[in-house]
C-alpha positions as CSV (number, residue, x, y, z in Angstrom):
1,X,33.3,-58.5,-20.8
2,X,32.3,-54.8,-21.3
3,X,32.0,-54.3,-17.6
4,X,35.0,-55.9,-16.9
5,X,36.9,-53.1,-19.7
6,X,34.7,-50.4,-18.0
7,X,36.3,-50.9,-14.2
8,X,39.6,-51.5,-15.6
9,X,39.8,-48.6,-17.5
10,X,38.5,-46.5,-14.4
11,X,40.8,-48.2,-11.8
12,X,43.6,-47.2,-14.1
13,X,42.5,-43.3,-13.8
14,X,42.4,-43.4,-10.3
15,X,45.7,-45.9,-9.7
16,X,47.6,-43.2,-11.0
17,X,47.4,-39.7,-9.3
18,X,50.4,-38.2,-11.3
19,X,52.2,-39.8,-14.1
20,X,56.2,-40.9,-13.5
21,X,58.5,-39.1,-13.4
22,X,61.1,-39.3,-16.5
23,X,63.7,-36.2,-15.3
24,X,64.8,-38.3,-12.0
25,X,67.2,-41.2,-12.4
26,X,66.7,-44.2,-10.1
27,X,69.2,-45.4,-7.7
28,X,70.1,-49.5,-8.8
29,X,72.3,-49.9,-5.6
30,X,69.5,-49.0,-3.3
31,X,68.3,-53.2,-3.1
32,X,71.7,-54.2,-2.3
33,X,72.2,-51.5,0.2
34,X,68.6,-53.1,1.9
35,X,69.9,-56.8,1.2
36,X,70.4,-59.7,3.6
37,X,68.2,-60.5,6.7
38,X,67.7,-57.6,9.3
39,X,70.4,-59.2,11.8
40,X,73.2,-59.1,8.9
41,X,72.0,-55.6,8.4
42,X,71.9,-54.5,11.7
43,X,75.5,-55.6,12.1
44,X,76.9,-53.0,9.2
45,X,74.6,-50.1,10.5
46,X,76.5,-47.4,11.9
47,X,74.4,-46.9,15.0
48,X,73.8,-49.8,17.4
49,X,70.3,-49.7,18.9
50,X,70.0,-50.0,22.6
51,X,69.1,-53.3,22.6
52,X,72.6,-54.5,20.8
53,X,74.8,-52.2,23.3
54,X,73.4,-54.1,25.9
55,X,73.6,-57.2,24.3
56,X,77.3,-56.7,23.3
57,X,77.6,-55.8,27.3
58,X,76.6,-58.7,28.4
59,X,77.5,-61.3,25.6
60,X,80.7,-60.3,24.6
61,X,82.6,-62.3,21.9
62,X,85.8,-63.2,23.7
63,X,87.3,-64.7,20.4
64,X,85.2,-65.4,17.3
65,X,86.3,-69.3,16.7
66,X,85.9,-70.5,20.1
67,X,82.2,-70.2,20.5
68,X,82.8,-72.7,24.1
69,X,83.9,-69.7,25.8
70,X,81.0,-67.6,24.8
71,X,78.8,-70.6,26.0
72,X,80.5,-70.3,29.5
73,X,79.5,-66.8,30.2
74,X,75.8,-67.7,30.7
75,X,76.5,-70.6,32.8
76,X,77.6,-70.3,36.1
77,X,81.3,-71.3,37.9
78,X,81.2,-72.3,41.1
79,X,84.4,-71.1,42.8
80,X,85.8,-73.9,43.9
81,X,86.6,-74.3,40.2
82,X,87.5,-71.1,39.4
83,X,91.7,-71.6,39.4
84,X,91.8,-74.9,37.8
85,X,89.4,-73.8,35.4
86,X,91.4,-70.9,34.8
87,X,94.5,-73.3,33.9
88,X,92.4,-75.7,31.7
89,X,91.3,-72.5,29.8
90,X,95.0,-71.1,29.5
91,X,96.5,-74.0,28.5
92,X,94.1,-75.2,26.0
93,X,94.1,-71.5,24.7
94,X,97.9,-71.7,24.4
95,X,98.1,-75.0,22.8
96,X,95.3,-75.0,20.2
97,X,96.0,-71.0,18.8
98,X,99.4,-69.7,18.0
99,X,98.8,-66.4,17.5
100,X,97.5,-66.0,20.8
101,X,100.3,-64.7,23.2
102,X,100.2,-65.7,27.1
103,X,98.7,-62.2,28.5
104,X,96.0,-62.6,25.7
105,X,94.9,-66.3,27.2
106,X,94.7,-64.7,30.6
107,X,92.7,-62.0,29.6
108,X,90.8,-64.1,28.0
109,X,89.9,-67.1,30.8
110,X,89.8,-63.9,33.0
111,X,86.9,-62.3,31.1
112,X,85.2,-65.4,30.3
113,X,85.2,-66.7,34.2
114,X,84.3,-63.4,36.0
115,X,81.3,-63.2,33.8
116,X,79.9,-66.6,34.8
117,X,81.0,-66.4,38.3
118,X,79.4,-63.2,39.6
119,X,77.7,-62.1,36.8
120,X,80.1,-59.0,36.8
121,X,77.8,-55.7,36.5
122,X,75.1,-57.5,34.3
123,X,72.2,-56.6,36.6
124,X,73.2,-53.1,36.7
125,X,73.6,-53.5,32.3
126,X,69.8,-54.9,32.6
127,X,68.4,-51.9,35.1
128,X,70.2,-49.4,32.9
129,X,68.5,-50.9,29.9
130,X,65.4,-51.3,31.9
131,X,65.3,-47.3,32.7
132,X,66.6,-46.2,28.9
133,X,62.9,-48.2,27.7
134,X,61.4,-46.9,30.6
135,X,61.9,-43.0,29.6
136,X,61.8,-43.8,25.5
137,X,58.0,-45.3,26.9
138,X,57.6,-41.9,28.5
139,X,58.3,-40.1,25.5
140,X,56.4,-41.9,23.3
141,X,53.3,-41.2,25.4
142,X,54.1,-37.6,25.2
143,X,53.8,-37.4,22.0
């Protein structure tokens, strides 16, 4: 039991290198500011790291409550099935969402539909992403 009191007593002499500090006032609000999982965090940051510009290039949310259309851009449209697609998109758009206006459901089928036909620019996105790690690697090694 002695020994025991001994280490304690000489761990708490070396734990502490300088006593605290009583003239600074903490900050409460710092643990909410670092609250929430790193992806709702990453979404209120300021700066978007490479990795979500790219993303946001070649995800983009077309409109937030129909996730369908966000599905579509990975797949692929043959097209053959491009126009009536097109329509079927339009019209449901139309139908289902008043405070969507005619130009806003083309745009929208549009965006949705070149993306999964052709890909539209995503390899170039991915090769400009690829060289941006490339030269960060580079650096690092510098260092």
């Amino acid at each position: 039991m002695v020994e025991e009191d001994k280490f304690s007593s000489v761990y708490d002499q070396l734990s502490e290198i300088a006593p605290p500090r009583s003239d600074v006032a903490q900050d409460d609000g710092l643990e909410e500011t670092f609250a929430g999982t790193l992806s709702q965090r990453m979404k209120v940051s300021p700066k978007m790291t490479d990795t979500q510009v790219v993303d946001k290039r070649l995800f983009p949310v077309l409109m937030e409550t129909v996730t369908w259309l966000n599905n579509l851009m990975v797949a692929r449209v043959f097209p053959d099935t491009l126009n009536p697609l097109r329509n079927i998109i339009i019209k449901h758009l139309l139908q289902e969402y008043d405070d969507v206006s005619f130009a806003e459901a083309v745009c929208i089928a549009e965006v949705a539909l070149t993306i999964a036909l052709d890909g539209e620019g995503r390899l170039d996105i991915i090769h400009m992403y690829s060289k941006i790690s490339d030269i960060k690697e580079e650096e690092k090694s510098k260092i």
